[in-house]
FIMI-163018 format. One record per residue: residue in one letter; x, z, y of N, C-alpha, C, O in turn. Coordinates in nm, 3 decimals, padded with zeros to 5 digits. Example, Ala and Ser with C-alpha at 12.3 -4.5 7.8 and 13.67 -1.06 7.14 Angstrom:
+------+---------+---------+---------+---------+---------+---------+---------+---------+---------+---------+---------+---------+
: code :     nxx :     nzz :     nyy :    caxx :    cazz :    cayy :     cxx :     czz :     cyy :     oxx :     ozz :     oyy :
+------+---------+---------+---------+---------+---------+---------+---------+---------+---------+---------+---------+---------+
:    a :  01.319 :  00.780 : -00.569 :  01.230 :  00.780 : -00.450 :  01.320 :  00.780 : -00.330 :  01.424 :  00.846 : -00.332 :
:    s :  01.285 :  00.708 : -00.225 :  01.367 :  00.714 : -00.106 :  01.290 :  00.787 :  00.003 :  01.341 :  00.804 :  00.114 :
+------+---------+---------+---------+---------+---------+---------+---------+---------+---------+---------+---------+---------+
//
This chain:
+------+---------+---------+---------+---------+---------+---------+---------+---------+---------+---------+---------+---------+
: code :     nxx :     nzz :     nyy :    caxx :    cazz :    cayy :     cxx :     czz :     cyy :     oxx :     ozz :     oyy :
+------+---------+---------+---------+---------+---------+---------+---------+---------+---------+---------+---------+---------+
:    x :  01.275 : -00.710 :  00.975 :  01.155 : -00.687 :  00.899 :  01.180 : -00.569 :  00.804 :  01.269 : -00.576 :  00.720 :
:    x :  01.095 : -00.451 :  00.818 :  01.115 : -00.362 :  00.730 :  01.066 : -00.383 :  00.641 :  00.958 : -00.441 :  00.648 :
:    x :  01.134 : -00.339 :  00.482 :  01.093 : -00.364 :  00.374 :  01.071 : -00.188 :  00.331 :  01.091 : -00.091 :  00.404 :
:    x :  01.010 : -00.188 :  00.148 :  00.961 : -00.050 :  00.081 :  00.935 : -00.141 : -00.044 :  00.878 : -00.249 : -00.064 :
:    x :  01.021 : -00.022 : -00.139 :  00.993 : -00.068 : -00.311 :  00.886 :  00.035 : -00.346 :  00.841 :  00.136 : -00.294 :
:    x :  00.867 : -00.031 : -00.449 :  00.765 :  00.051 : -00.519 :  00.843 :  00.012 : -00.699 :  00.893 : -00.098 : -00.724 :
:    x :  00.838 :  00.070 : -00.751 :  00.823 :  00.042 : -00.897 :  00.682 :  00.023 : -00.982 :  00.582 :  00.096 : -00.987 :
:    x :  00.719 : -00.135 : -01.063 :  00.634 : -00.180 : -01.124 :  00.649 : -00.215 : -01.284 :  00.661 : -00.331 : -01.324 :
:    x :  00.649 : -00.112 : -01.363 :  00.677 : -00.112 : -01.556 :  00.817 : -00.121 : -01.527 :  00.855 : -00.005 : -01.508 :
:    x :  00.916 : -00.204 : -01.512 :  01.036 : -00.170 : -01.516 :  01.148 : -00.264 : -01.428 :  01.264 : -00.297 : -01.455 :
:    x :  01.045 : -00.296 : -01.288 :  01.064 : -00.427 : -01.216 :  01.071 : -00.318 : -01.086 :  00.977 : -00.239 : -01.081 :
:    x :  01.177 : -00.309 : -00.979 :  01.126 : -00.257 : -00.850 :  01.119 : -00.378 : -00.730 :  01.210 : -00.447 : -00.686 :
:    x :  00.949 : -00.376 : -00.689 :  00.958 : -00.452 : -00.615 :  00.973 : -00.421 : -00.476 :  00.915 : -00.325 : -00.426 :
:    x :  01.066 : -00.518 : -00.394 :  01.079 : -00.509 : -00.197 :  00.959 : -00.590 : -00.170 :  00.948 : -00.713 : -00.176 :
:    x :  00.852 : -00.482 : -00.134 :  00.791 : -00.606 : -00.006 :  00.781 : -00.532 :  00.152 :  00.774 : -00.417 :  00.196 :
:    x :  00.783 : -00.649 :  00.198 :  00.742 : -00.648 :  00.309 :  00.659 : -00.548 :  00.405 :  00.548 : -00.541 :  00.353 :
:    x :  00.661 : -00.491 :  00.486 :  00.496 : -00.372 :  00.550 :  00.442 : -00.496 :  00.608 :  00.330 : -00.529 :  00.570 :
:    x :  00.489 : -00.555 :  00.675 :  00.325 : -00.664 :  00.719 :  00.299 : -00.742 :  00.658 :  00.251 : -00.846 :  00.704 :
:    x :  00.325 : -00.717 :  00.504 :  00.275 : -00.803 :  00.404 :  00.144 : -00.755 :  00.346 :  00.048 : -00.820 :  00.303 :
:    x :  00.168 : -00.610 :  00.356 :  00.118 : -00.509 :  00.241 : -00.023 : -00.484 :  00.360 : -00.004 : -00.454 :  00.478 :
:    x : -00.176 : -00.508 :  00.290 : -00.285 : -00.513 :  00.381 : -00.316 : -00.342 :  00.316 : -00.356 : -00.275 :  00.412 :
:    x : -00.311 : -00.280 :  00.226 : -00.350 : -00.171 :  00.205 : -00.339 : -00.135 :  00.061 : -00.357 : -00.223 : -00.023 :
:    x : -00.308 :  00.003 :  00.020 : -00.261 :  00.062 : -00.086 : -00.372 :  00.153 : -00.150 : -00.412 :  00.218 : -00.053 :
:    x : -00.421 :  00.180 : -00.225 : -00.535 :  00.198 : -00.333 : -00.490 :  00.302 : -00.413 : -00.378 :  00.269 : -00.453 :
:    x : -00.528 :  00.432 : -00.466 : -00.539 :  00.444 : -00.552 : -00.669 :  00.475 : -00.628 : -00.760 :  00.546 : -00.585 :
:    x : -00.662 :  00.375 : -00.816 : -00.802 :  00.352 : -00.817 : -00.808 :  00.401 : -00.978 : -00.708 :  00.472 : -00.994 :
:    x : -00.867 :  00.395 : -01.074 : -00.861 :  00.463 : -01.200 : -00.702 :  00.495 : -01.229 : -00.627 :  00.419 : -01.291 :
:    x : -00.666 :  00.620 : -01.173 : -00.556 :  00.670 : -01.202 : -00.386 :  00.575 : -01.206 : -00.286 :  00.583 : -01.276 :
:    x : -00.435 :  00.474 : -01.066 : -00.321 :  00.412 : -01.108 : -00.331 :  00.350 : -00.934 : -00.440 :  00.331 : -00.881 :
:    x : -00.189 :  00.323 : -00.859 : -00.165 :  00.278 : -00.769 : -00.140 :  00.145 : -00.770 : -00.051 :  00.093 : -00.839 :
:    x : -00.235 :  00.070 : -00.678 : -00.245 : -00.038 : -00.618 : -00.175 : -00.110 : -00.509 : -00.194 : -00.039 : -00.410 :
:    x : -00.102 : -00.216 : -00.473 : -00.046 : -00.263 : -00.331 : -00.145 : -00.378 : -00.322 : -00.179 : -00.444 : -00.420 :
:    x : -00.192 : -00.401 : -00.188 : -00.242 : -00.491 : -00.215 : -00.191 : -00.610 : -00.099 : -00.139 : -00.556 : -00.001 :
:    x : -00.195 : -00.770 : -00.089 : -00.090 : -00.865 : -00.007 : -00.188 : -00.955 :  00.049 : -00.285 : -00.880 :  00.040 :
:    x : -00.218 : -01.024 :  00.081 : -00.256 : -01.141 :  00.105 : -00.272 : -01.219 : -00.005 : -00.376 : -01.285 :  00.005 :
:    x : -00.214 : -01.238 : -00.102 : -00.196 : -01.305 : -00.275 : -00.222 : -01.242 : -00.324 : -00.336 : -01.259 : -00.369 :
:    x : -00.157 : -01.118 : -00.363 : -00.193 : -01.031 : -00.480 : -00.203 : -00.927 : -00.470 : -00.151 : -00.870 : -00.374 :
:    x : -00.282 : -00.853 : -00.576 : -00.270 : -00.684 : -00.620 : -00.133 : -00.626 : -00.687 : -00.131 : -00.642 : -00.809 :
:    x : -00.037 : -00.574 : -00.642 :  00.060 : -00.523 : -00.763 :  00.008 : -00.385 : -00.828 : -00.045 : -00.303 : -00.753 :
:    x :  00.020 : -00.360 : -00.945 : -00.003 : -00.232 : -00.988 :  00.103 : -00.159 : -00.978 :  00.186 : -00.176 : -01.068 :
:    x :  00.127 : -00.085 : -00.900 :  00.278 : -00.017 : -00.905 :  00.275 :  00.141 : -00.936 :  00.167 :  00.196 : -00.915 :
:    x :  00.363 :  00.207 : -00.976 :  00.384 :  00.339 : -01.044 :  00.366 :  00.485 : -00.895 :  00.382 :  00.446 : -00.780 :
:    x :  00.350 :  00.562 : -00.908 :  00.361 :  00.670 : -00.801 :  00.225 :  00.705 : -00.759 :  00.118 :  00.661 : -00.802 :
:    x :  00.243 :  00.775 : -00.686 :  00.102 :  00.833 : -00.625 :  00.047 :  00.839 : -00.472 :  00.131 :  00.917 : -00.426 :
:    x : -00.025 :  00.812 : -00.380 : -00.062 :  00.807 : -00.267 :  00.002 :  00.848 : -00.175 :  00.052 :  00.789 : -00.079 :
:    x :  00.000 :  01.000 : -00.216 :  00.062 :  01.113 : -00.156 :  00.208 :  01.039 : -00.086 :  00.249 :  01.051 :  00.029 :
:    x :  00.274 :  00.949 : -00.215 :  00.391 :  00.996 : -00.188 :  00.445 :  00.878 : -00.048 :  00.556 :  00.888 :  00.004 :
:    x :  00.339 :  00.769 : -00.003 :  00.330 :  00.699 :  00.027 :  00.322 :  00.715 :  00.172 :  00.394 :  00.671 :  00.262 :
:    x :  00.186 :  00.811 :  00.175 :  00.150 :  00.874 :  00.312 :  00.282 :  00.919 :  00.406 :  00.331 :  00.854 :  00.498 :
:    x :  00.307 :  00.995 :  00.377 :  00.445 :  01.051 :  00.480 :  00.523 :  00.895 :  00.489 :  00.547 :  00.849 :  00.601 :
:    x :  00.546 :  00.843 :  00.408 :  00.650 :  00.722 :  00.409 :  00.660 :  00.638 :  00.509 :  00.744 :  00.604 :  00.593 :
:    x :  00.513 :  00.603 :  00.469 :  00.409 :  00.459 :  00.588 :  00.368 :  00.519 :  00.685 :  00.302 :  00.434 :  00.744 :
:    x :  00.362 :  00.643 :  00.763 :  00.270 :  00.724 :  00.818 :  00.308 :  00.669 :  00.970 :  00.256 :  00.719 :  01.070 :
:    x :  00.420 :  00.541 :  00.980 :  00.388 :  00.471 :  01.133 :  00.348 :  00.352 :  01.134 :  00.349 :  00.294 :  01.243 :
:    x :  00.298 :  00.281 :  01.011 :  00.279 :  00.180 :  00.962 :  00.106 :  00.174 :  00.923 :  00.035 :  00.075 :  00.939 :
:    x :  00.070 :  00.289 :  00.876 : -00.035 :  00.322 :  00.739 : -00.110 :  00.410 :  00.857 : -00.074 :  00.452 :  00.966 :
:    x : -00.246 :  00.418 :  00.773 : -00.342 :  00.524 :  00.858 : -00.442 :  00.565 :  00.693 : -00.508 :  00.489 :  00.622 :
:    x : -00.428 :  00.639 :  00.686 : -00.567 :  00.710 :  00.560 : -00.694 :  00.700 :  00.589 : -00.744 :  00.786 :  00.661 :
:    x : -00.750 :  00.623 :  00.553 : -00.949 :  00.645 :  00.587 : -00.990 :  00.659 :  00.488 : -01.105 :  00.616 :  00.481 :
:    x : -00.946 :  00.710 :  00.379 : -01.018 :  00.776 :  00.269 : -00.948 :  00.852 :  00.188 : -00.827 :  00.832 :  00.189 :
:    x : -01.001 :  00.957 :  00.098 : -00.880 :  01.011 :  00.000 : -00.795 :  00.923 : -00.104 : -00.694 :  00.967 : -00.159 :
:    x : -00.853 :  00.778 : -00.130 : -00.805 :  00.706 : -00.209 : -00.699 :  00.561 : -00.149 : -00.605 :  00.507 : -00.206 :
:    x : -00.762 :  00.531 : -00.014 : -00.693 :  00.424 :  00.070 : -00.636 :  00.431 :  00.200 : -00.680 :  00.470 :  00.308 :
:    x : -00.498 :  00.369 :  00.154 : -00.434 :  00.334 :  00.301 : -00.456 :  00.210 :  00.359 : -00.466 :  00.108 :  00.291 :
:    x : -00.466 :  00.212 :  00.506 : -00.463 :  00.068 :  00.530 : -00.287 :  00.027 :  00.648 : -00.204 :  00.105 :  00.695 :
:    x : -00.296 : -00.100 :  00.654 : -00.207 : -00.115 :  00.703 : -00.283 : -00.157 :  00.874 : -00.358 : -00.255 :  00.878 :
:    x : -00.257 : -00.079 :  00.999 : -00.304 : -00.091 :  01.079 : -00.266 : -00.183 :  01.176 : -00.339 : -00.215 :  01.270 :
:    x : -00.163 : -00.223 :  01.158 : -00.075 : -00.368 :  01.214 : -00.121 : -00.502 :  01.146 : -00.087 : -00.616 :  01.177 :
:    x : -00.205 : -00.462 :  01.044 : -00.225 : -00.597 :  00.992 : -00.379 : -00.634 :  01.009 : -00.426 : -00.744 :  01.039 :
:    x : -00.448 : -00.514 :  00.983 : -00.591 : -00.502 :  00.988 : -00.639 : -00.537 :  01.128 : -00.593 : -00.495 :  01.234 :
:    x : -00.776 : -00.652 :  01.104 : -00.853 : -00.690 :  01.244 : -00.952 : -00.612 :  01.239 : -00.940 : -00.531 :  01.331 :
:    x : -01.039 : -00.594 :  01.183 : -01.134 : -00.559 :  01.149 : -01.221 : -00.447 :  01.027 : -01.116 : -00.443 :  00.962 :
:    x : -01.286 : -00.387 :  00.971 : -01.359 : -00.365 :  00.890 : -01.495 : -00.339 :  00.903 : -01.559 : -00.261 :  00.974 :
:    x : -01.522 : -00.419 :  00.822 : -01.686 : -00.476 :  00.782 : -01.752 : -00.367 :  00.679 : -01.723 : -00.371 :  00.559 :
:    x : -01.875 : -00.236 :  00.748 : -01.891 : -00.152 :  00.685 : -02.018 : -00.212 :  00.581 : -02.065 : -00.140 :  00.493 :
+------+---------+---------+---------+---------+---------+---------+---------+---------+---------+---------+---------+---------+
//
């Protein structure tokens, strides 16, 4: 299972990629988002994109989704 930290205030968290349903960024601040929860974590989109880029797909300038995890979207 591949894992990816992110830093969160002064906590780095490992999660999971088929944990992670899609990554946000939303009033100036990056989002993870899980099945449970939102983490607010530090960094920027950008830096994410190249990272996840076999994992992740961009459908907007602000959101990634995770395409292994995603069934559907409901426009």
């Amino acid at each position: 299972m591949q894992k990816v930290f992110f830093m969160s205030n002064q906590t780095i968290l490992y999660l999971p990629i088929d944990e992670i349903i899609f990554i946000q960024w939303r009033n100036r601040k990056l989002y993870v988002h899980t099945k449970d929860t939102i983490y607010p974590v530090s960094g920027y989109l950008k830096q994410y994109t190249y990272l996840l880029k076999h994992h992740f797909k961009k459908i907007n300038r602000n959101t990634m989704i995770n395409y292994n995890v995603i069934t559907y979207i409901d426009k």
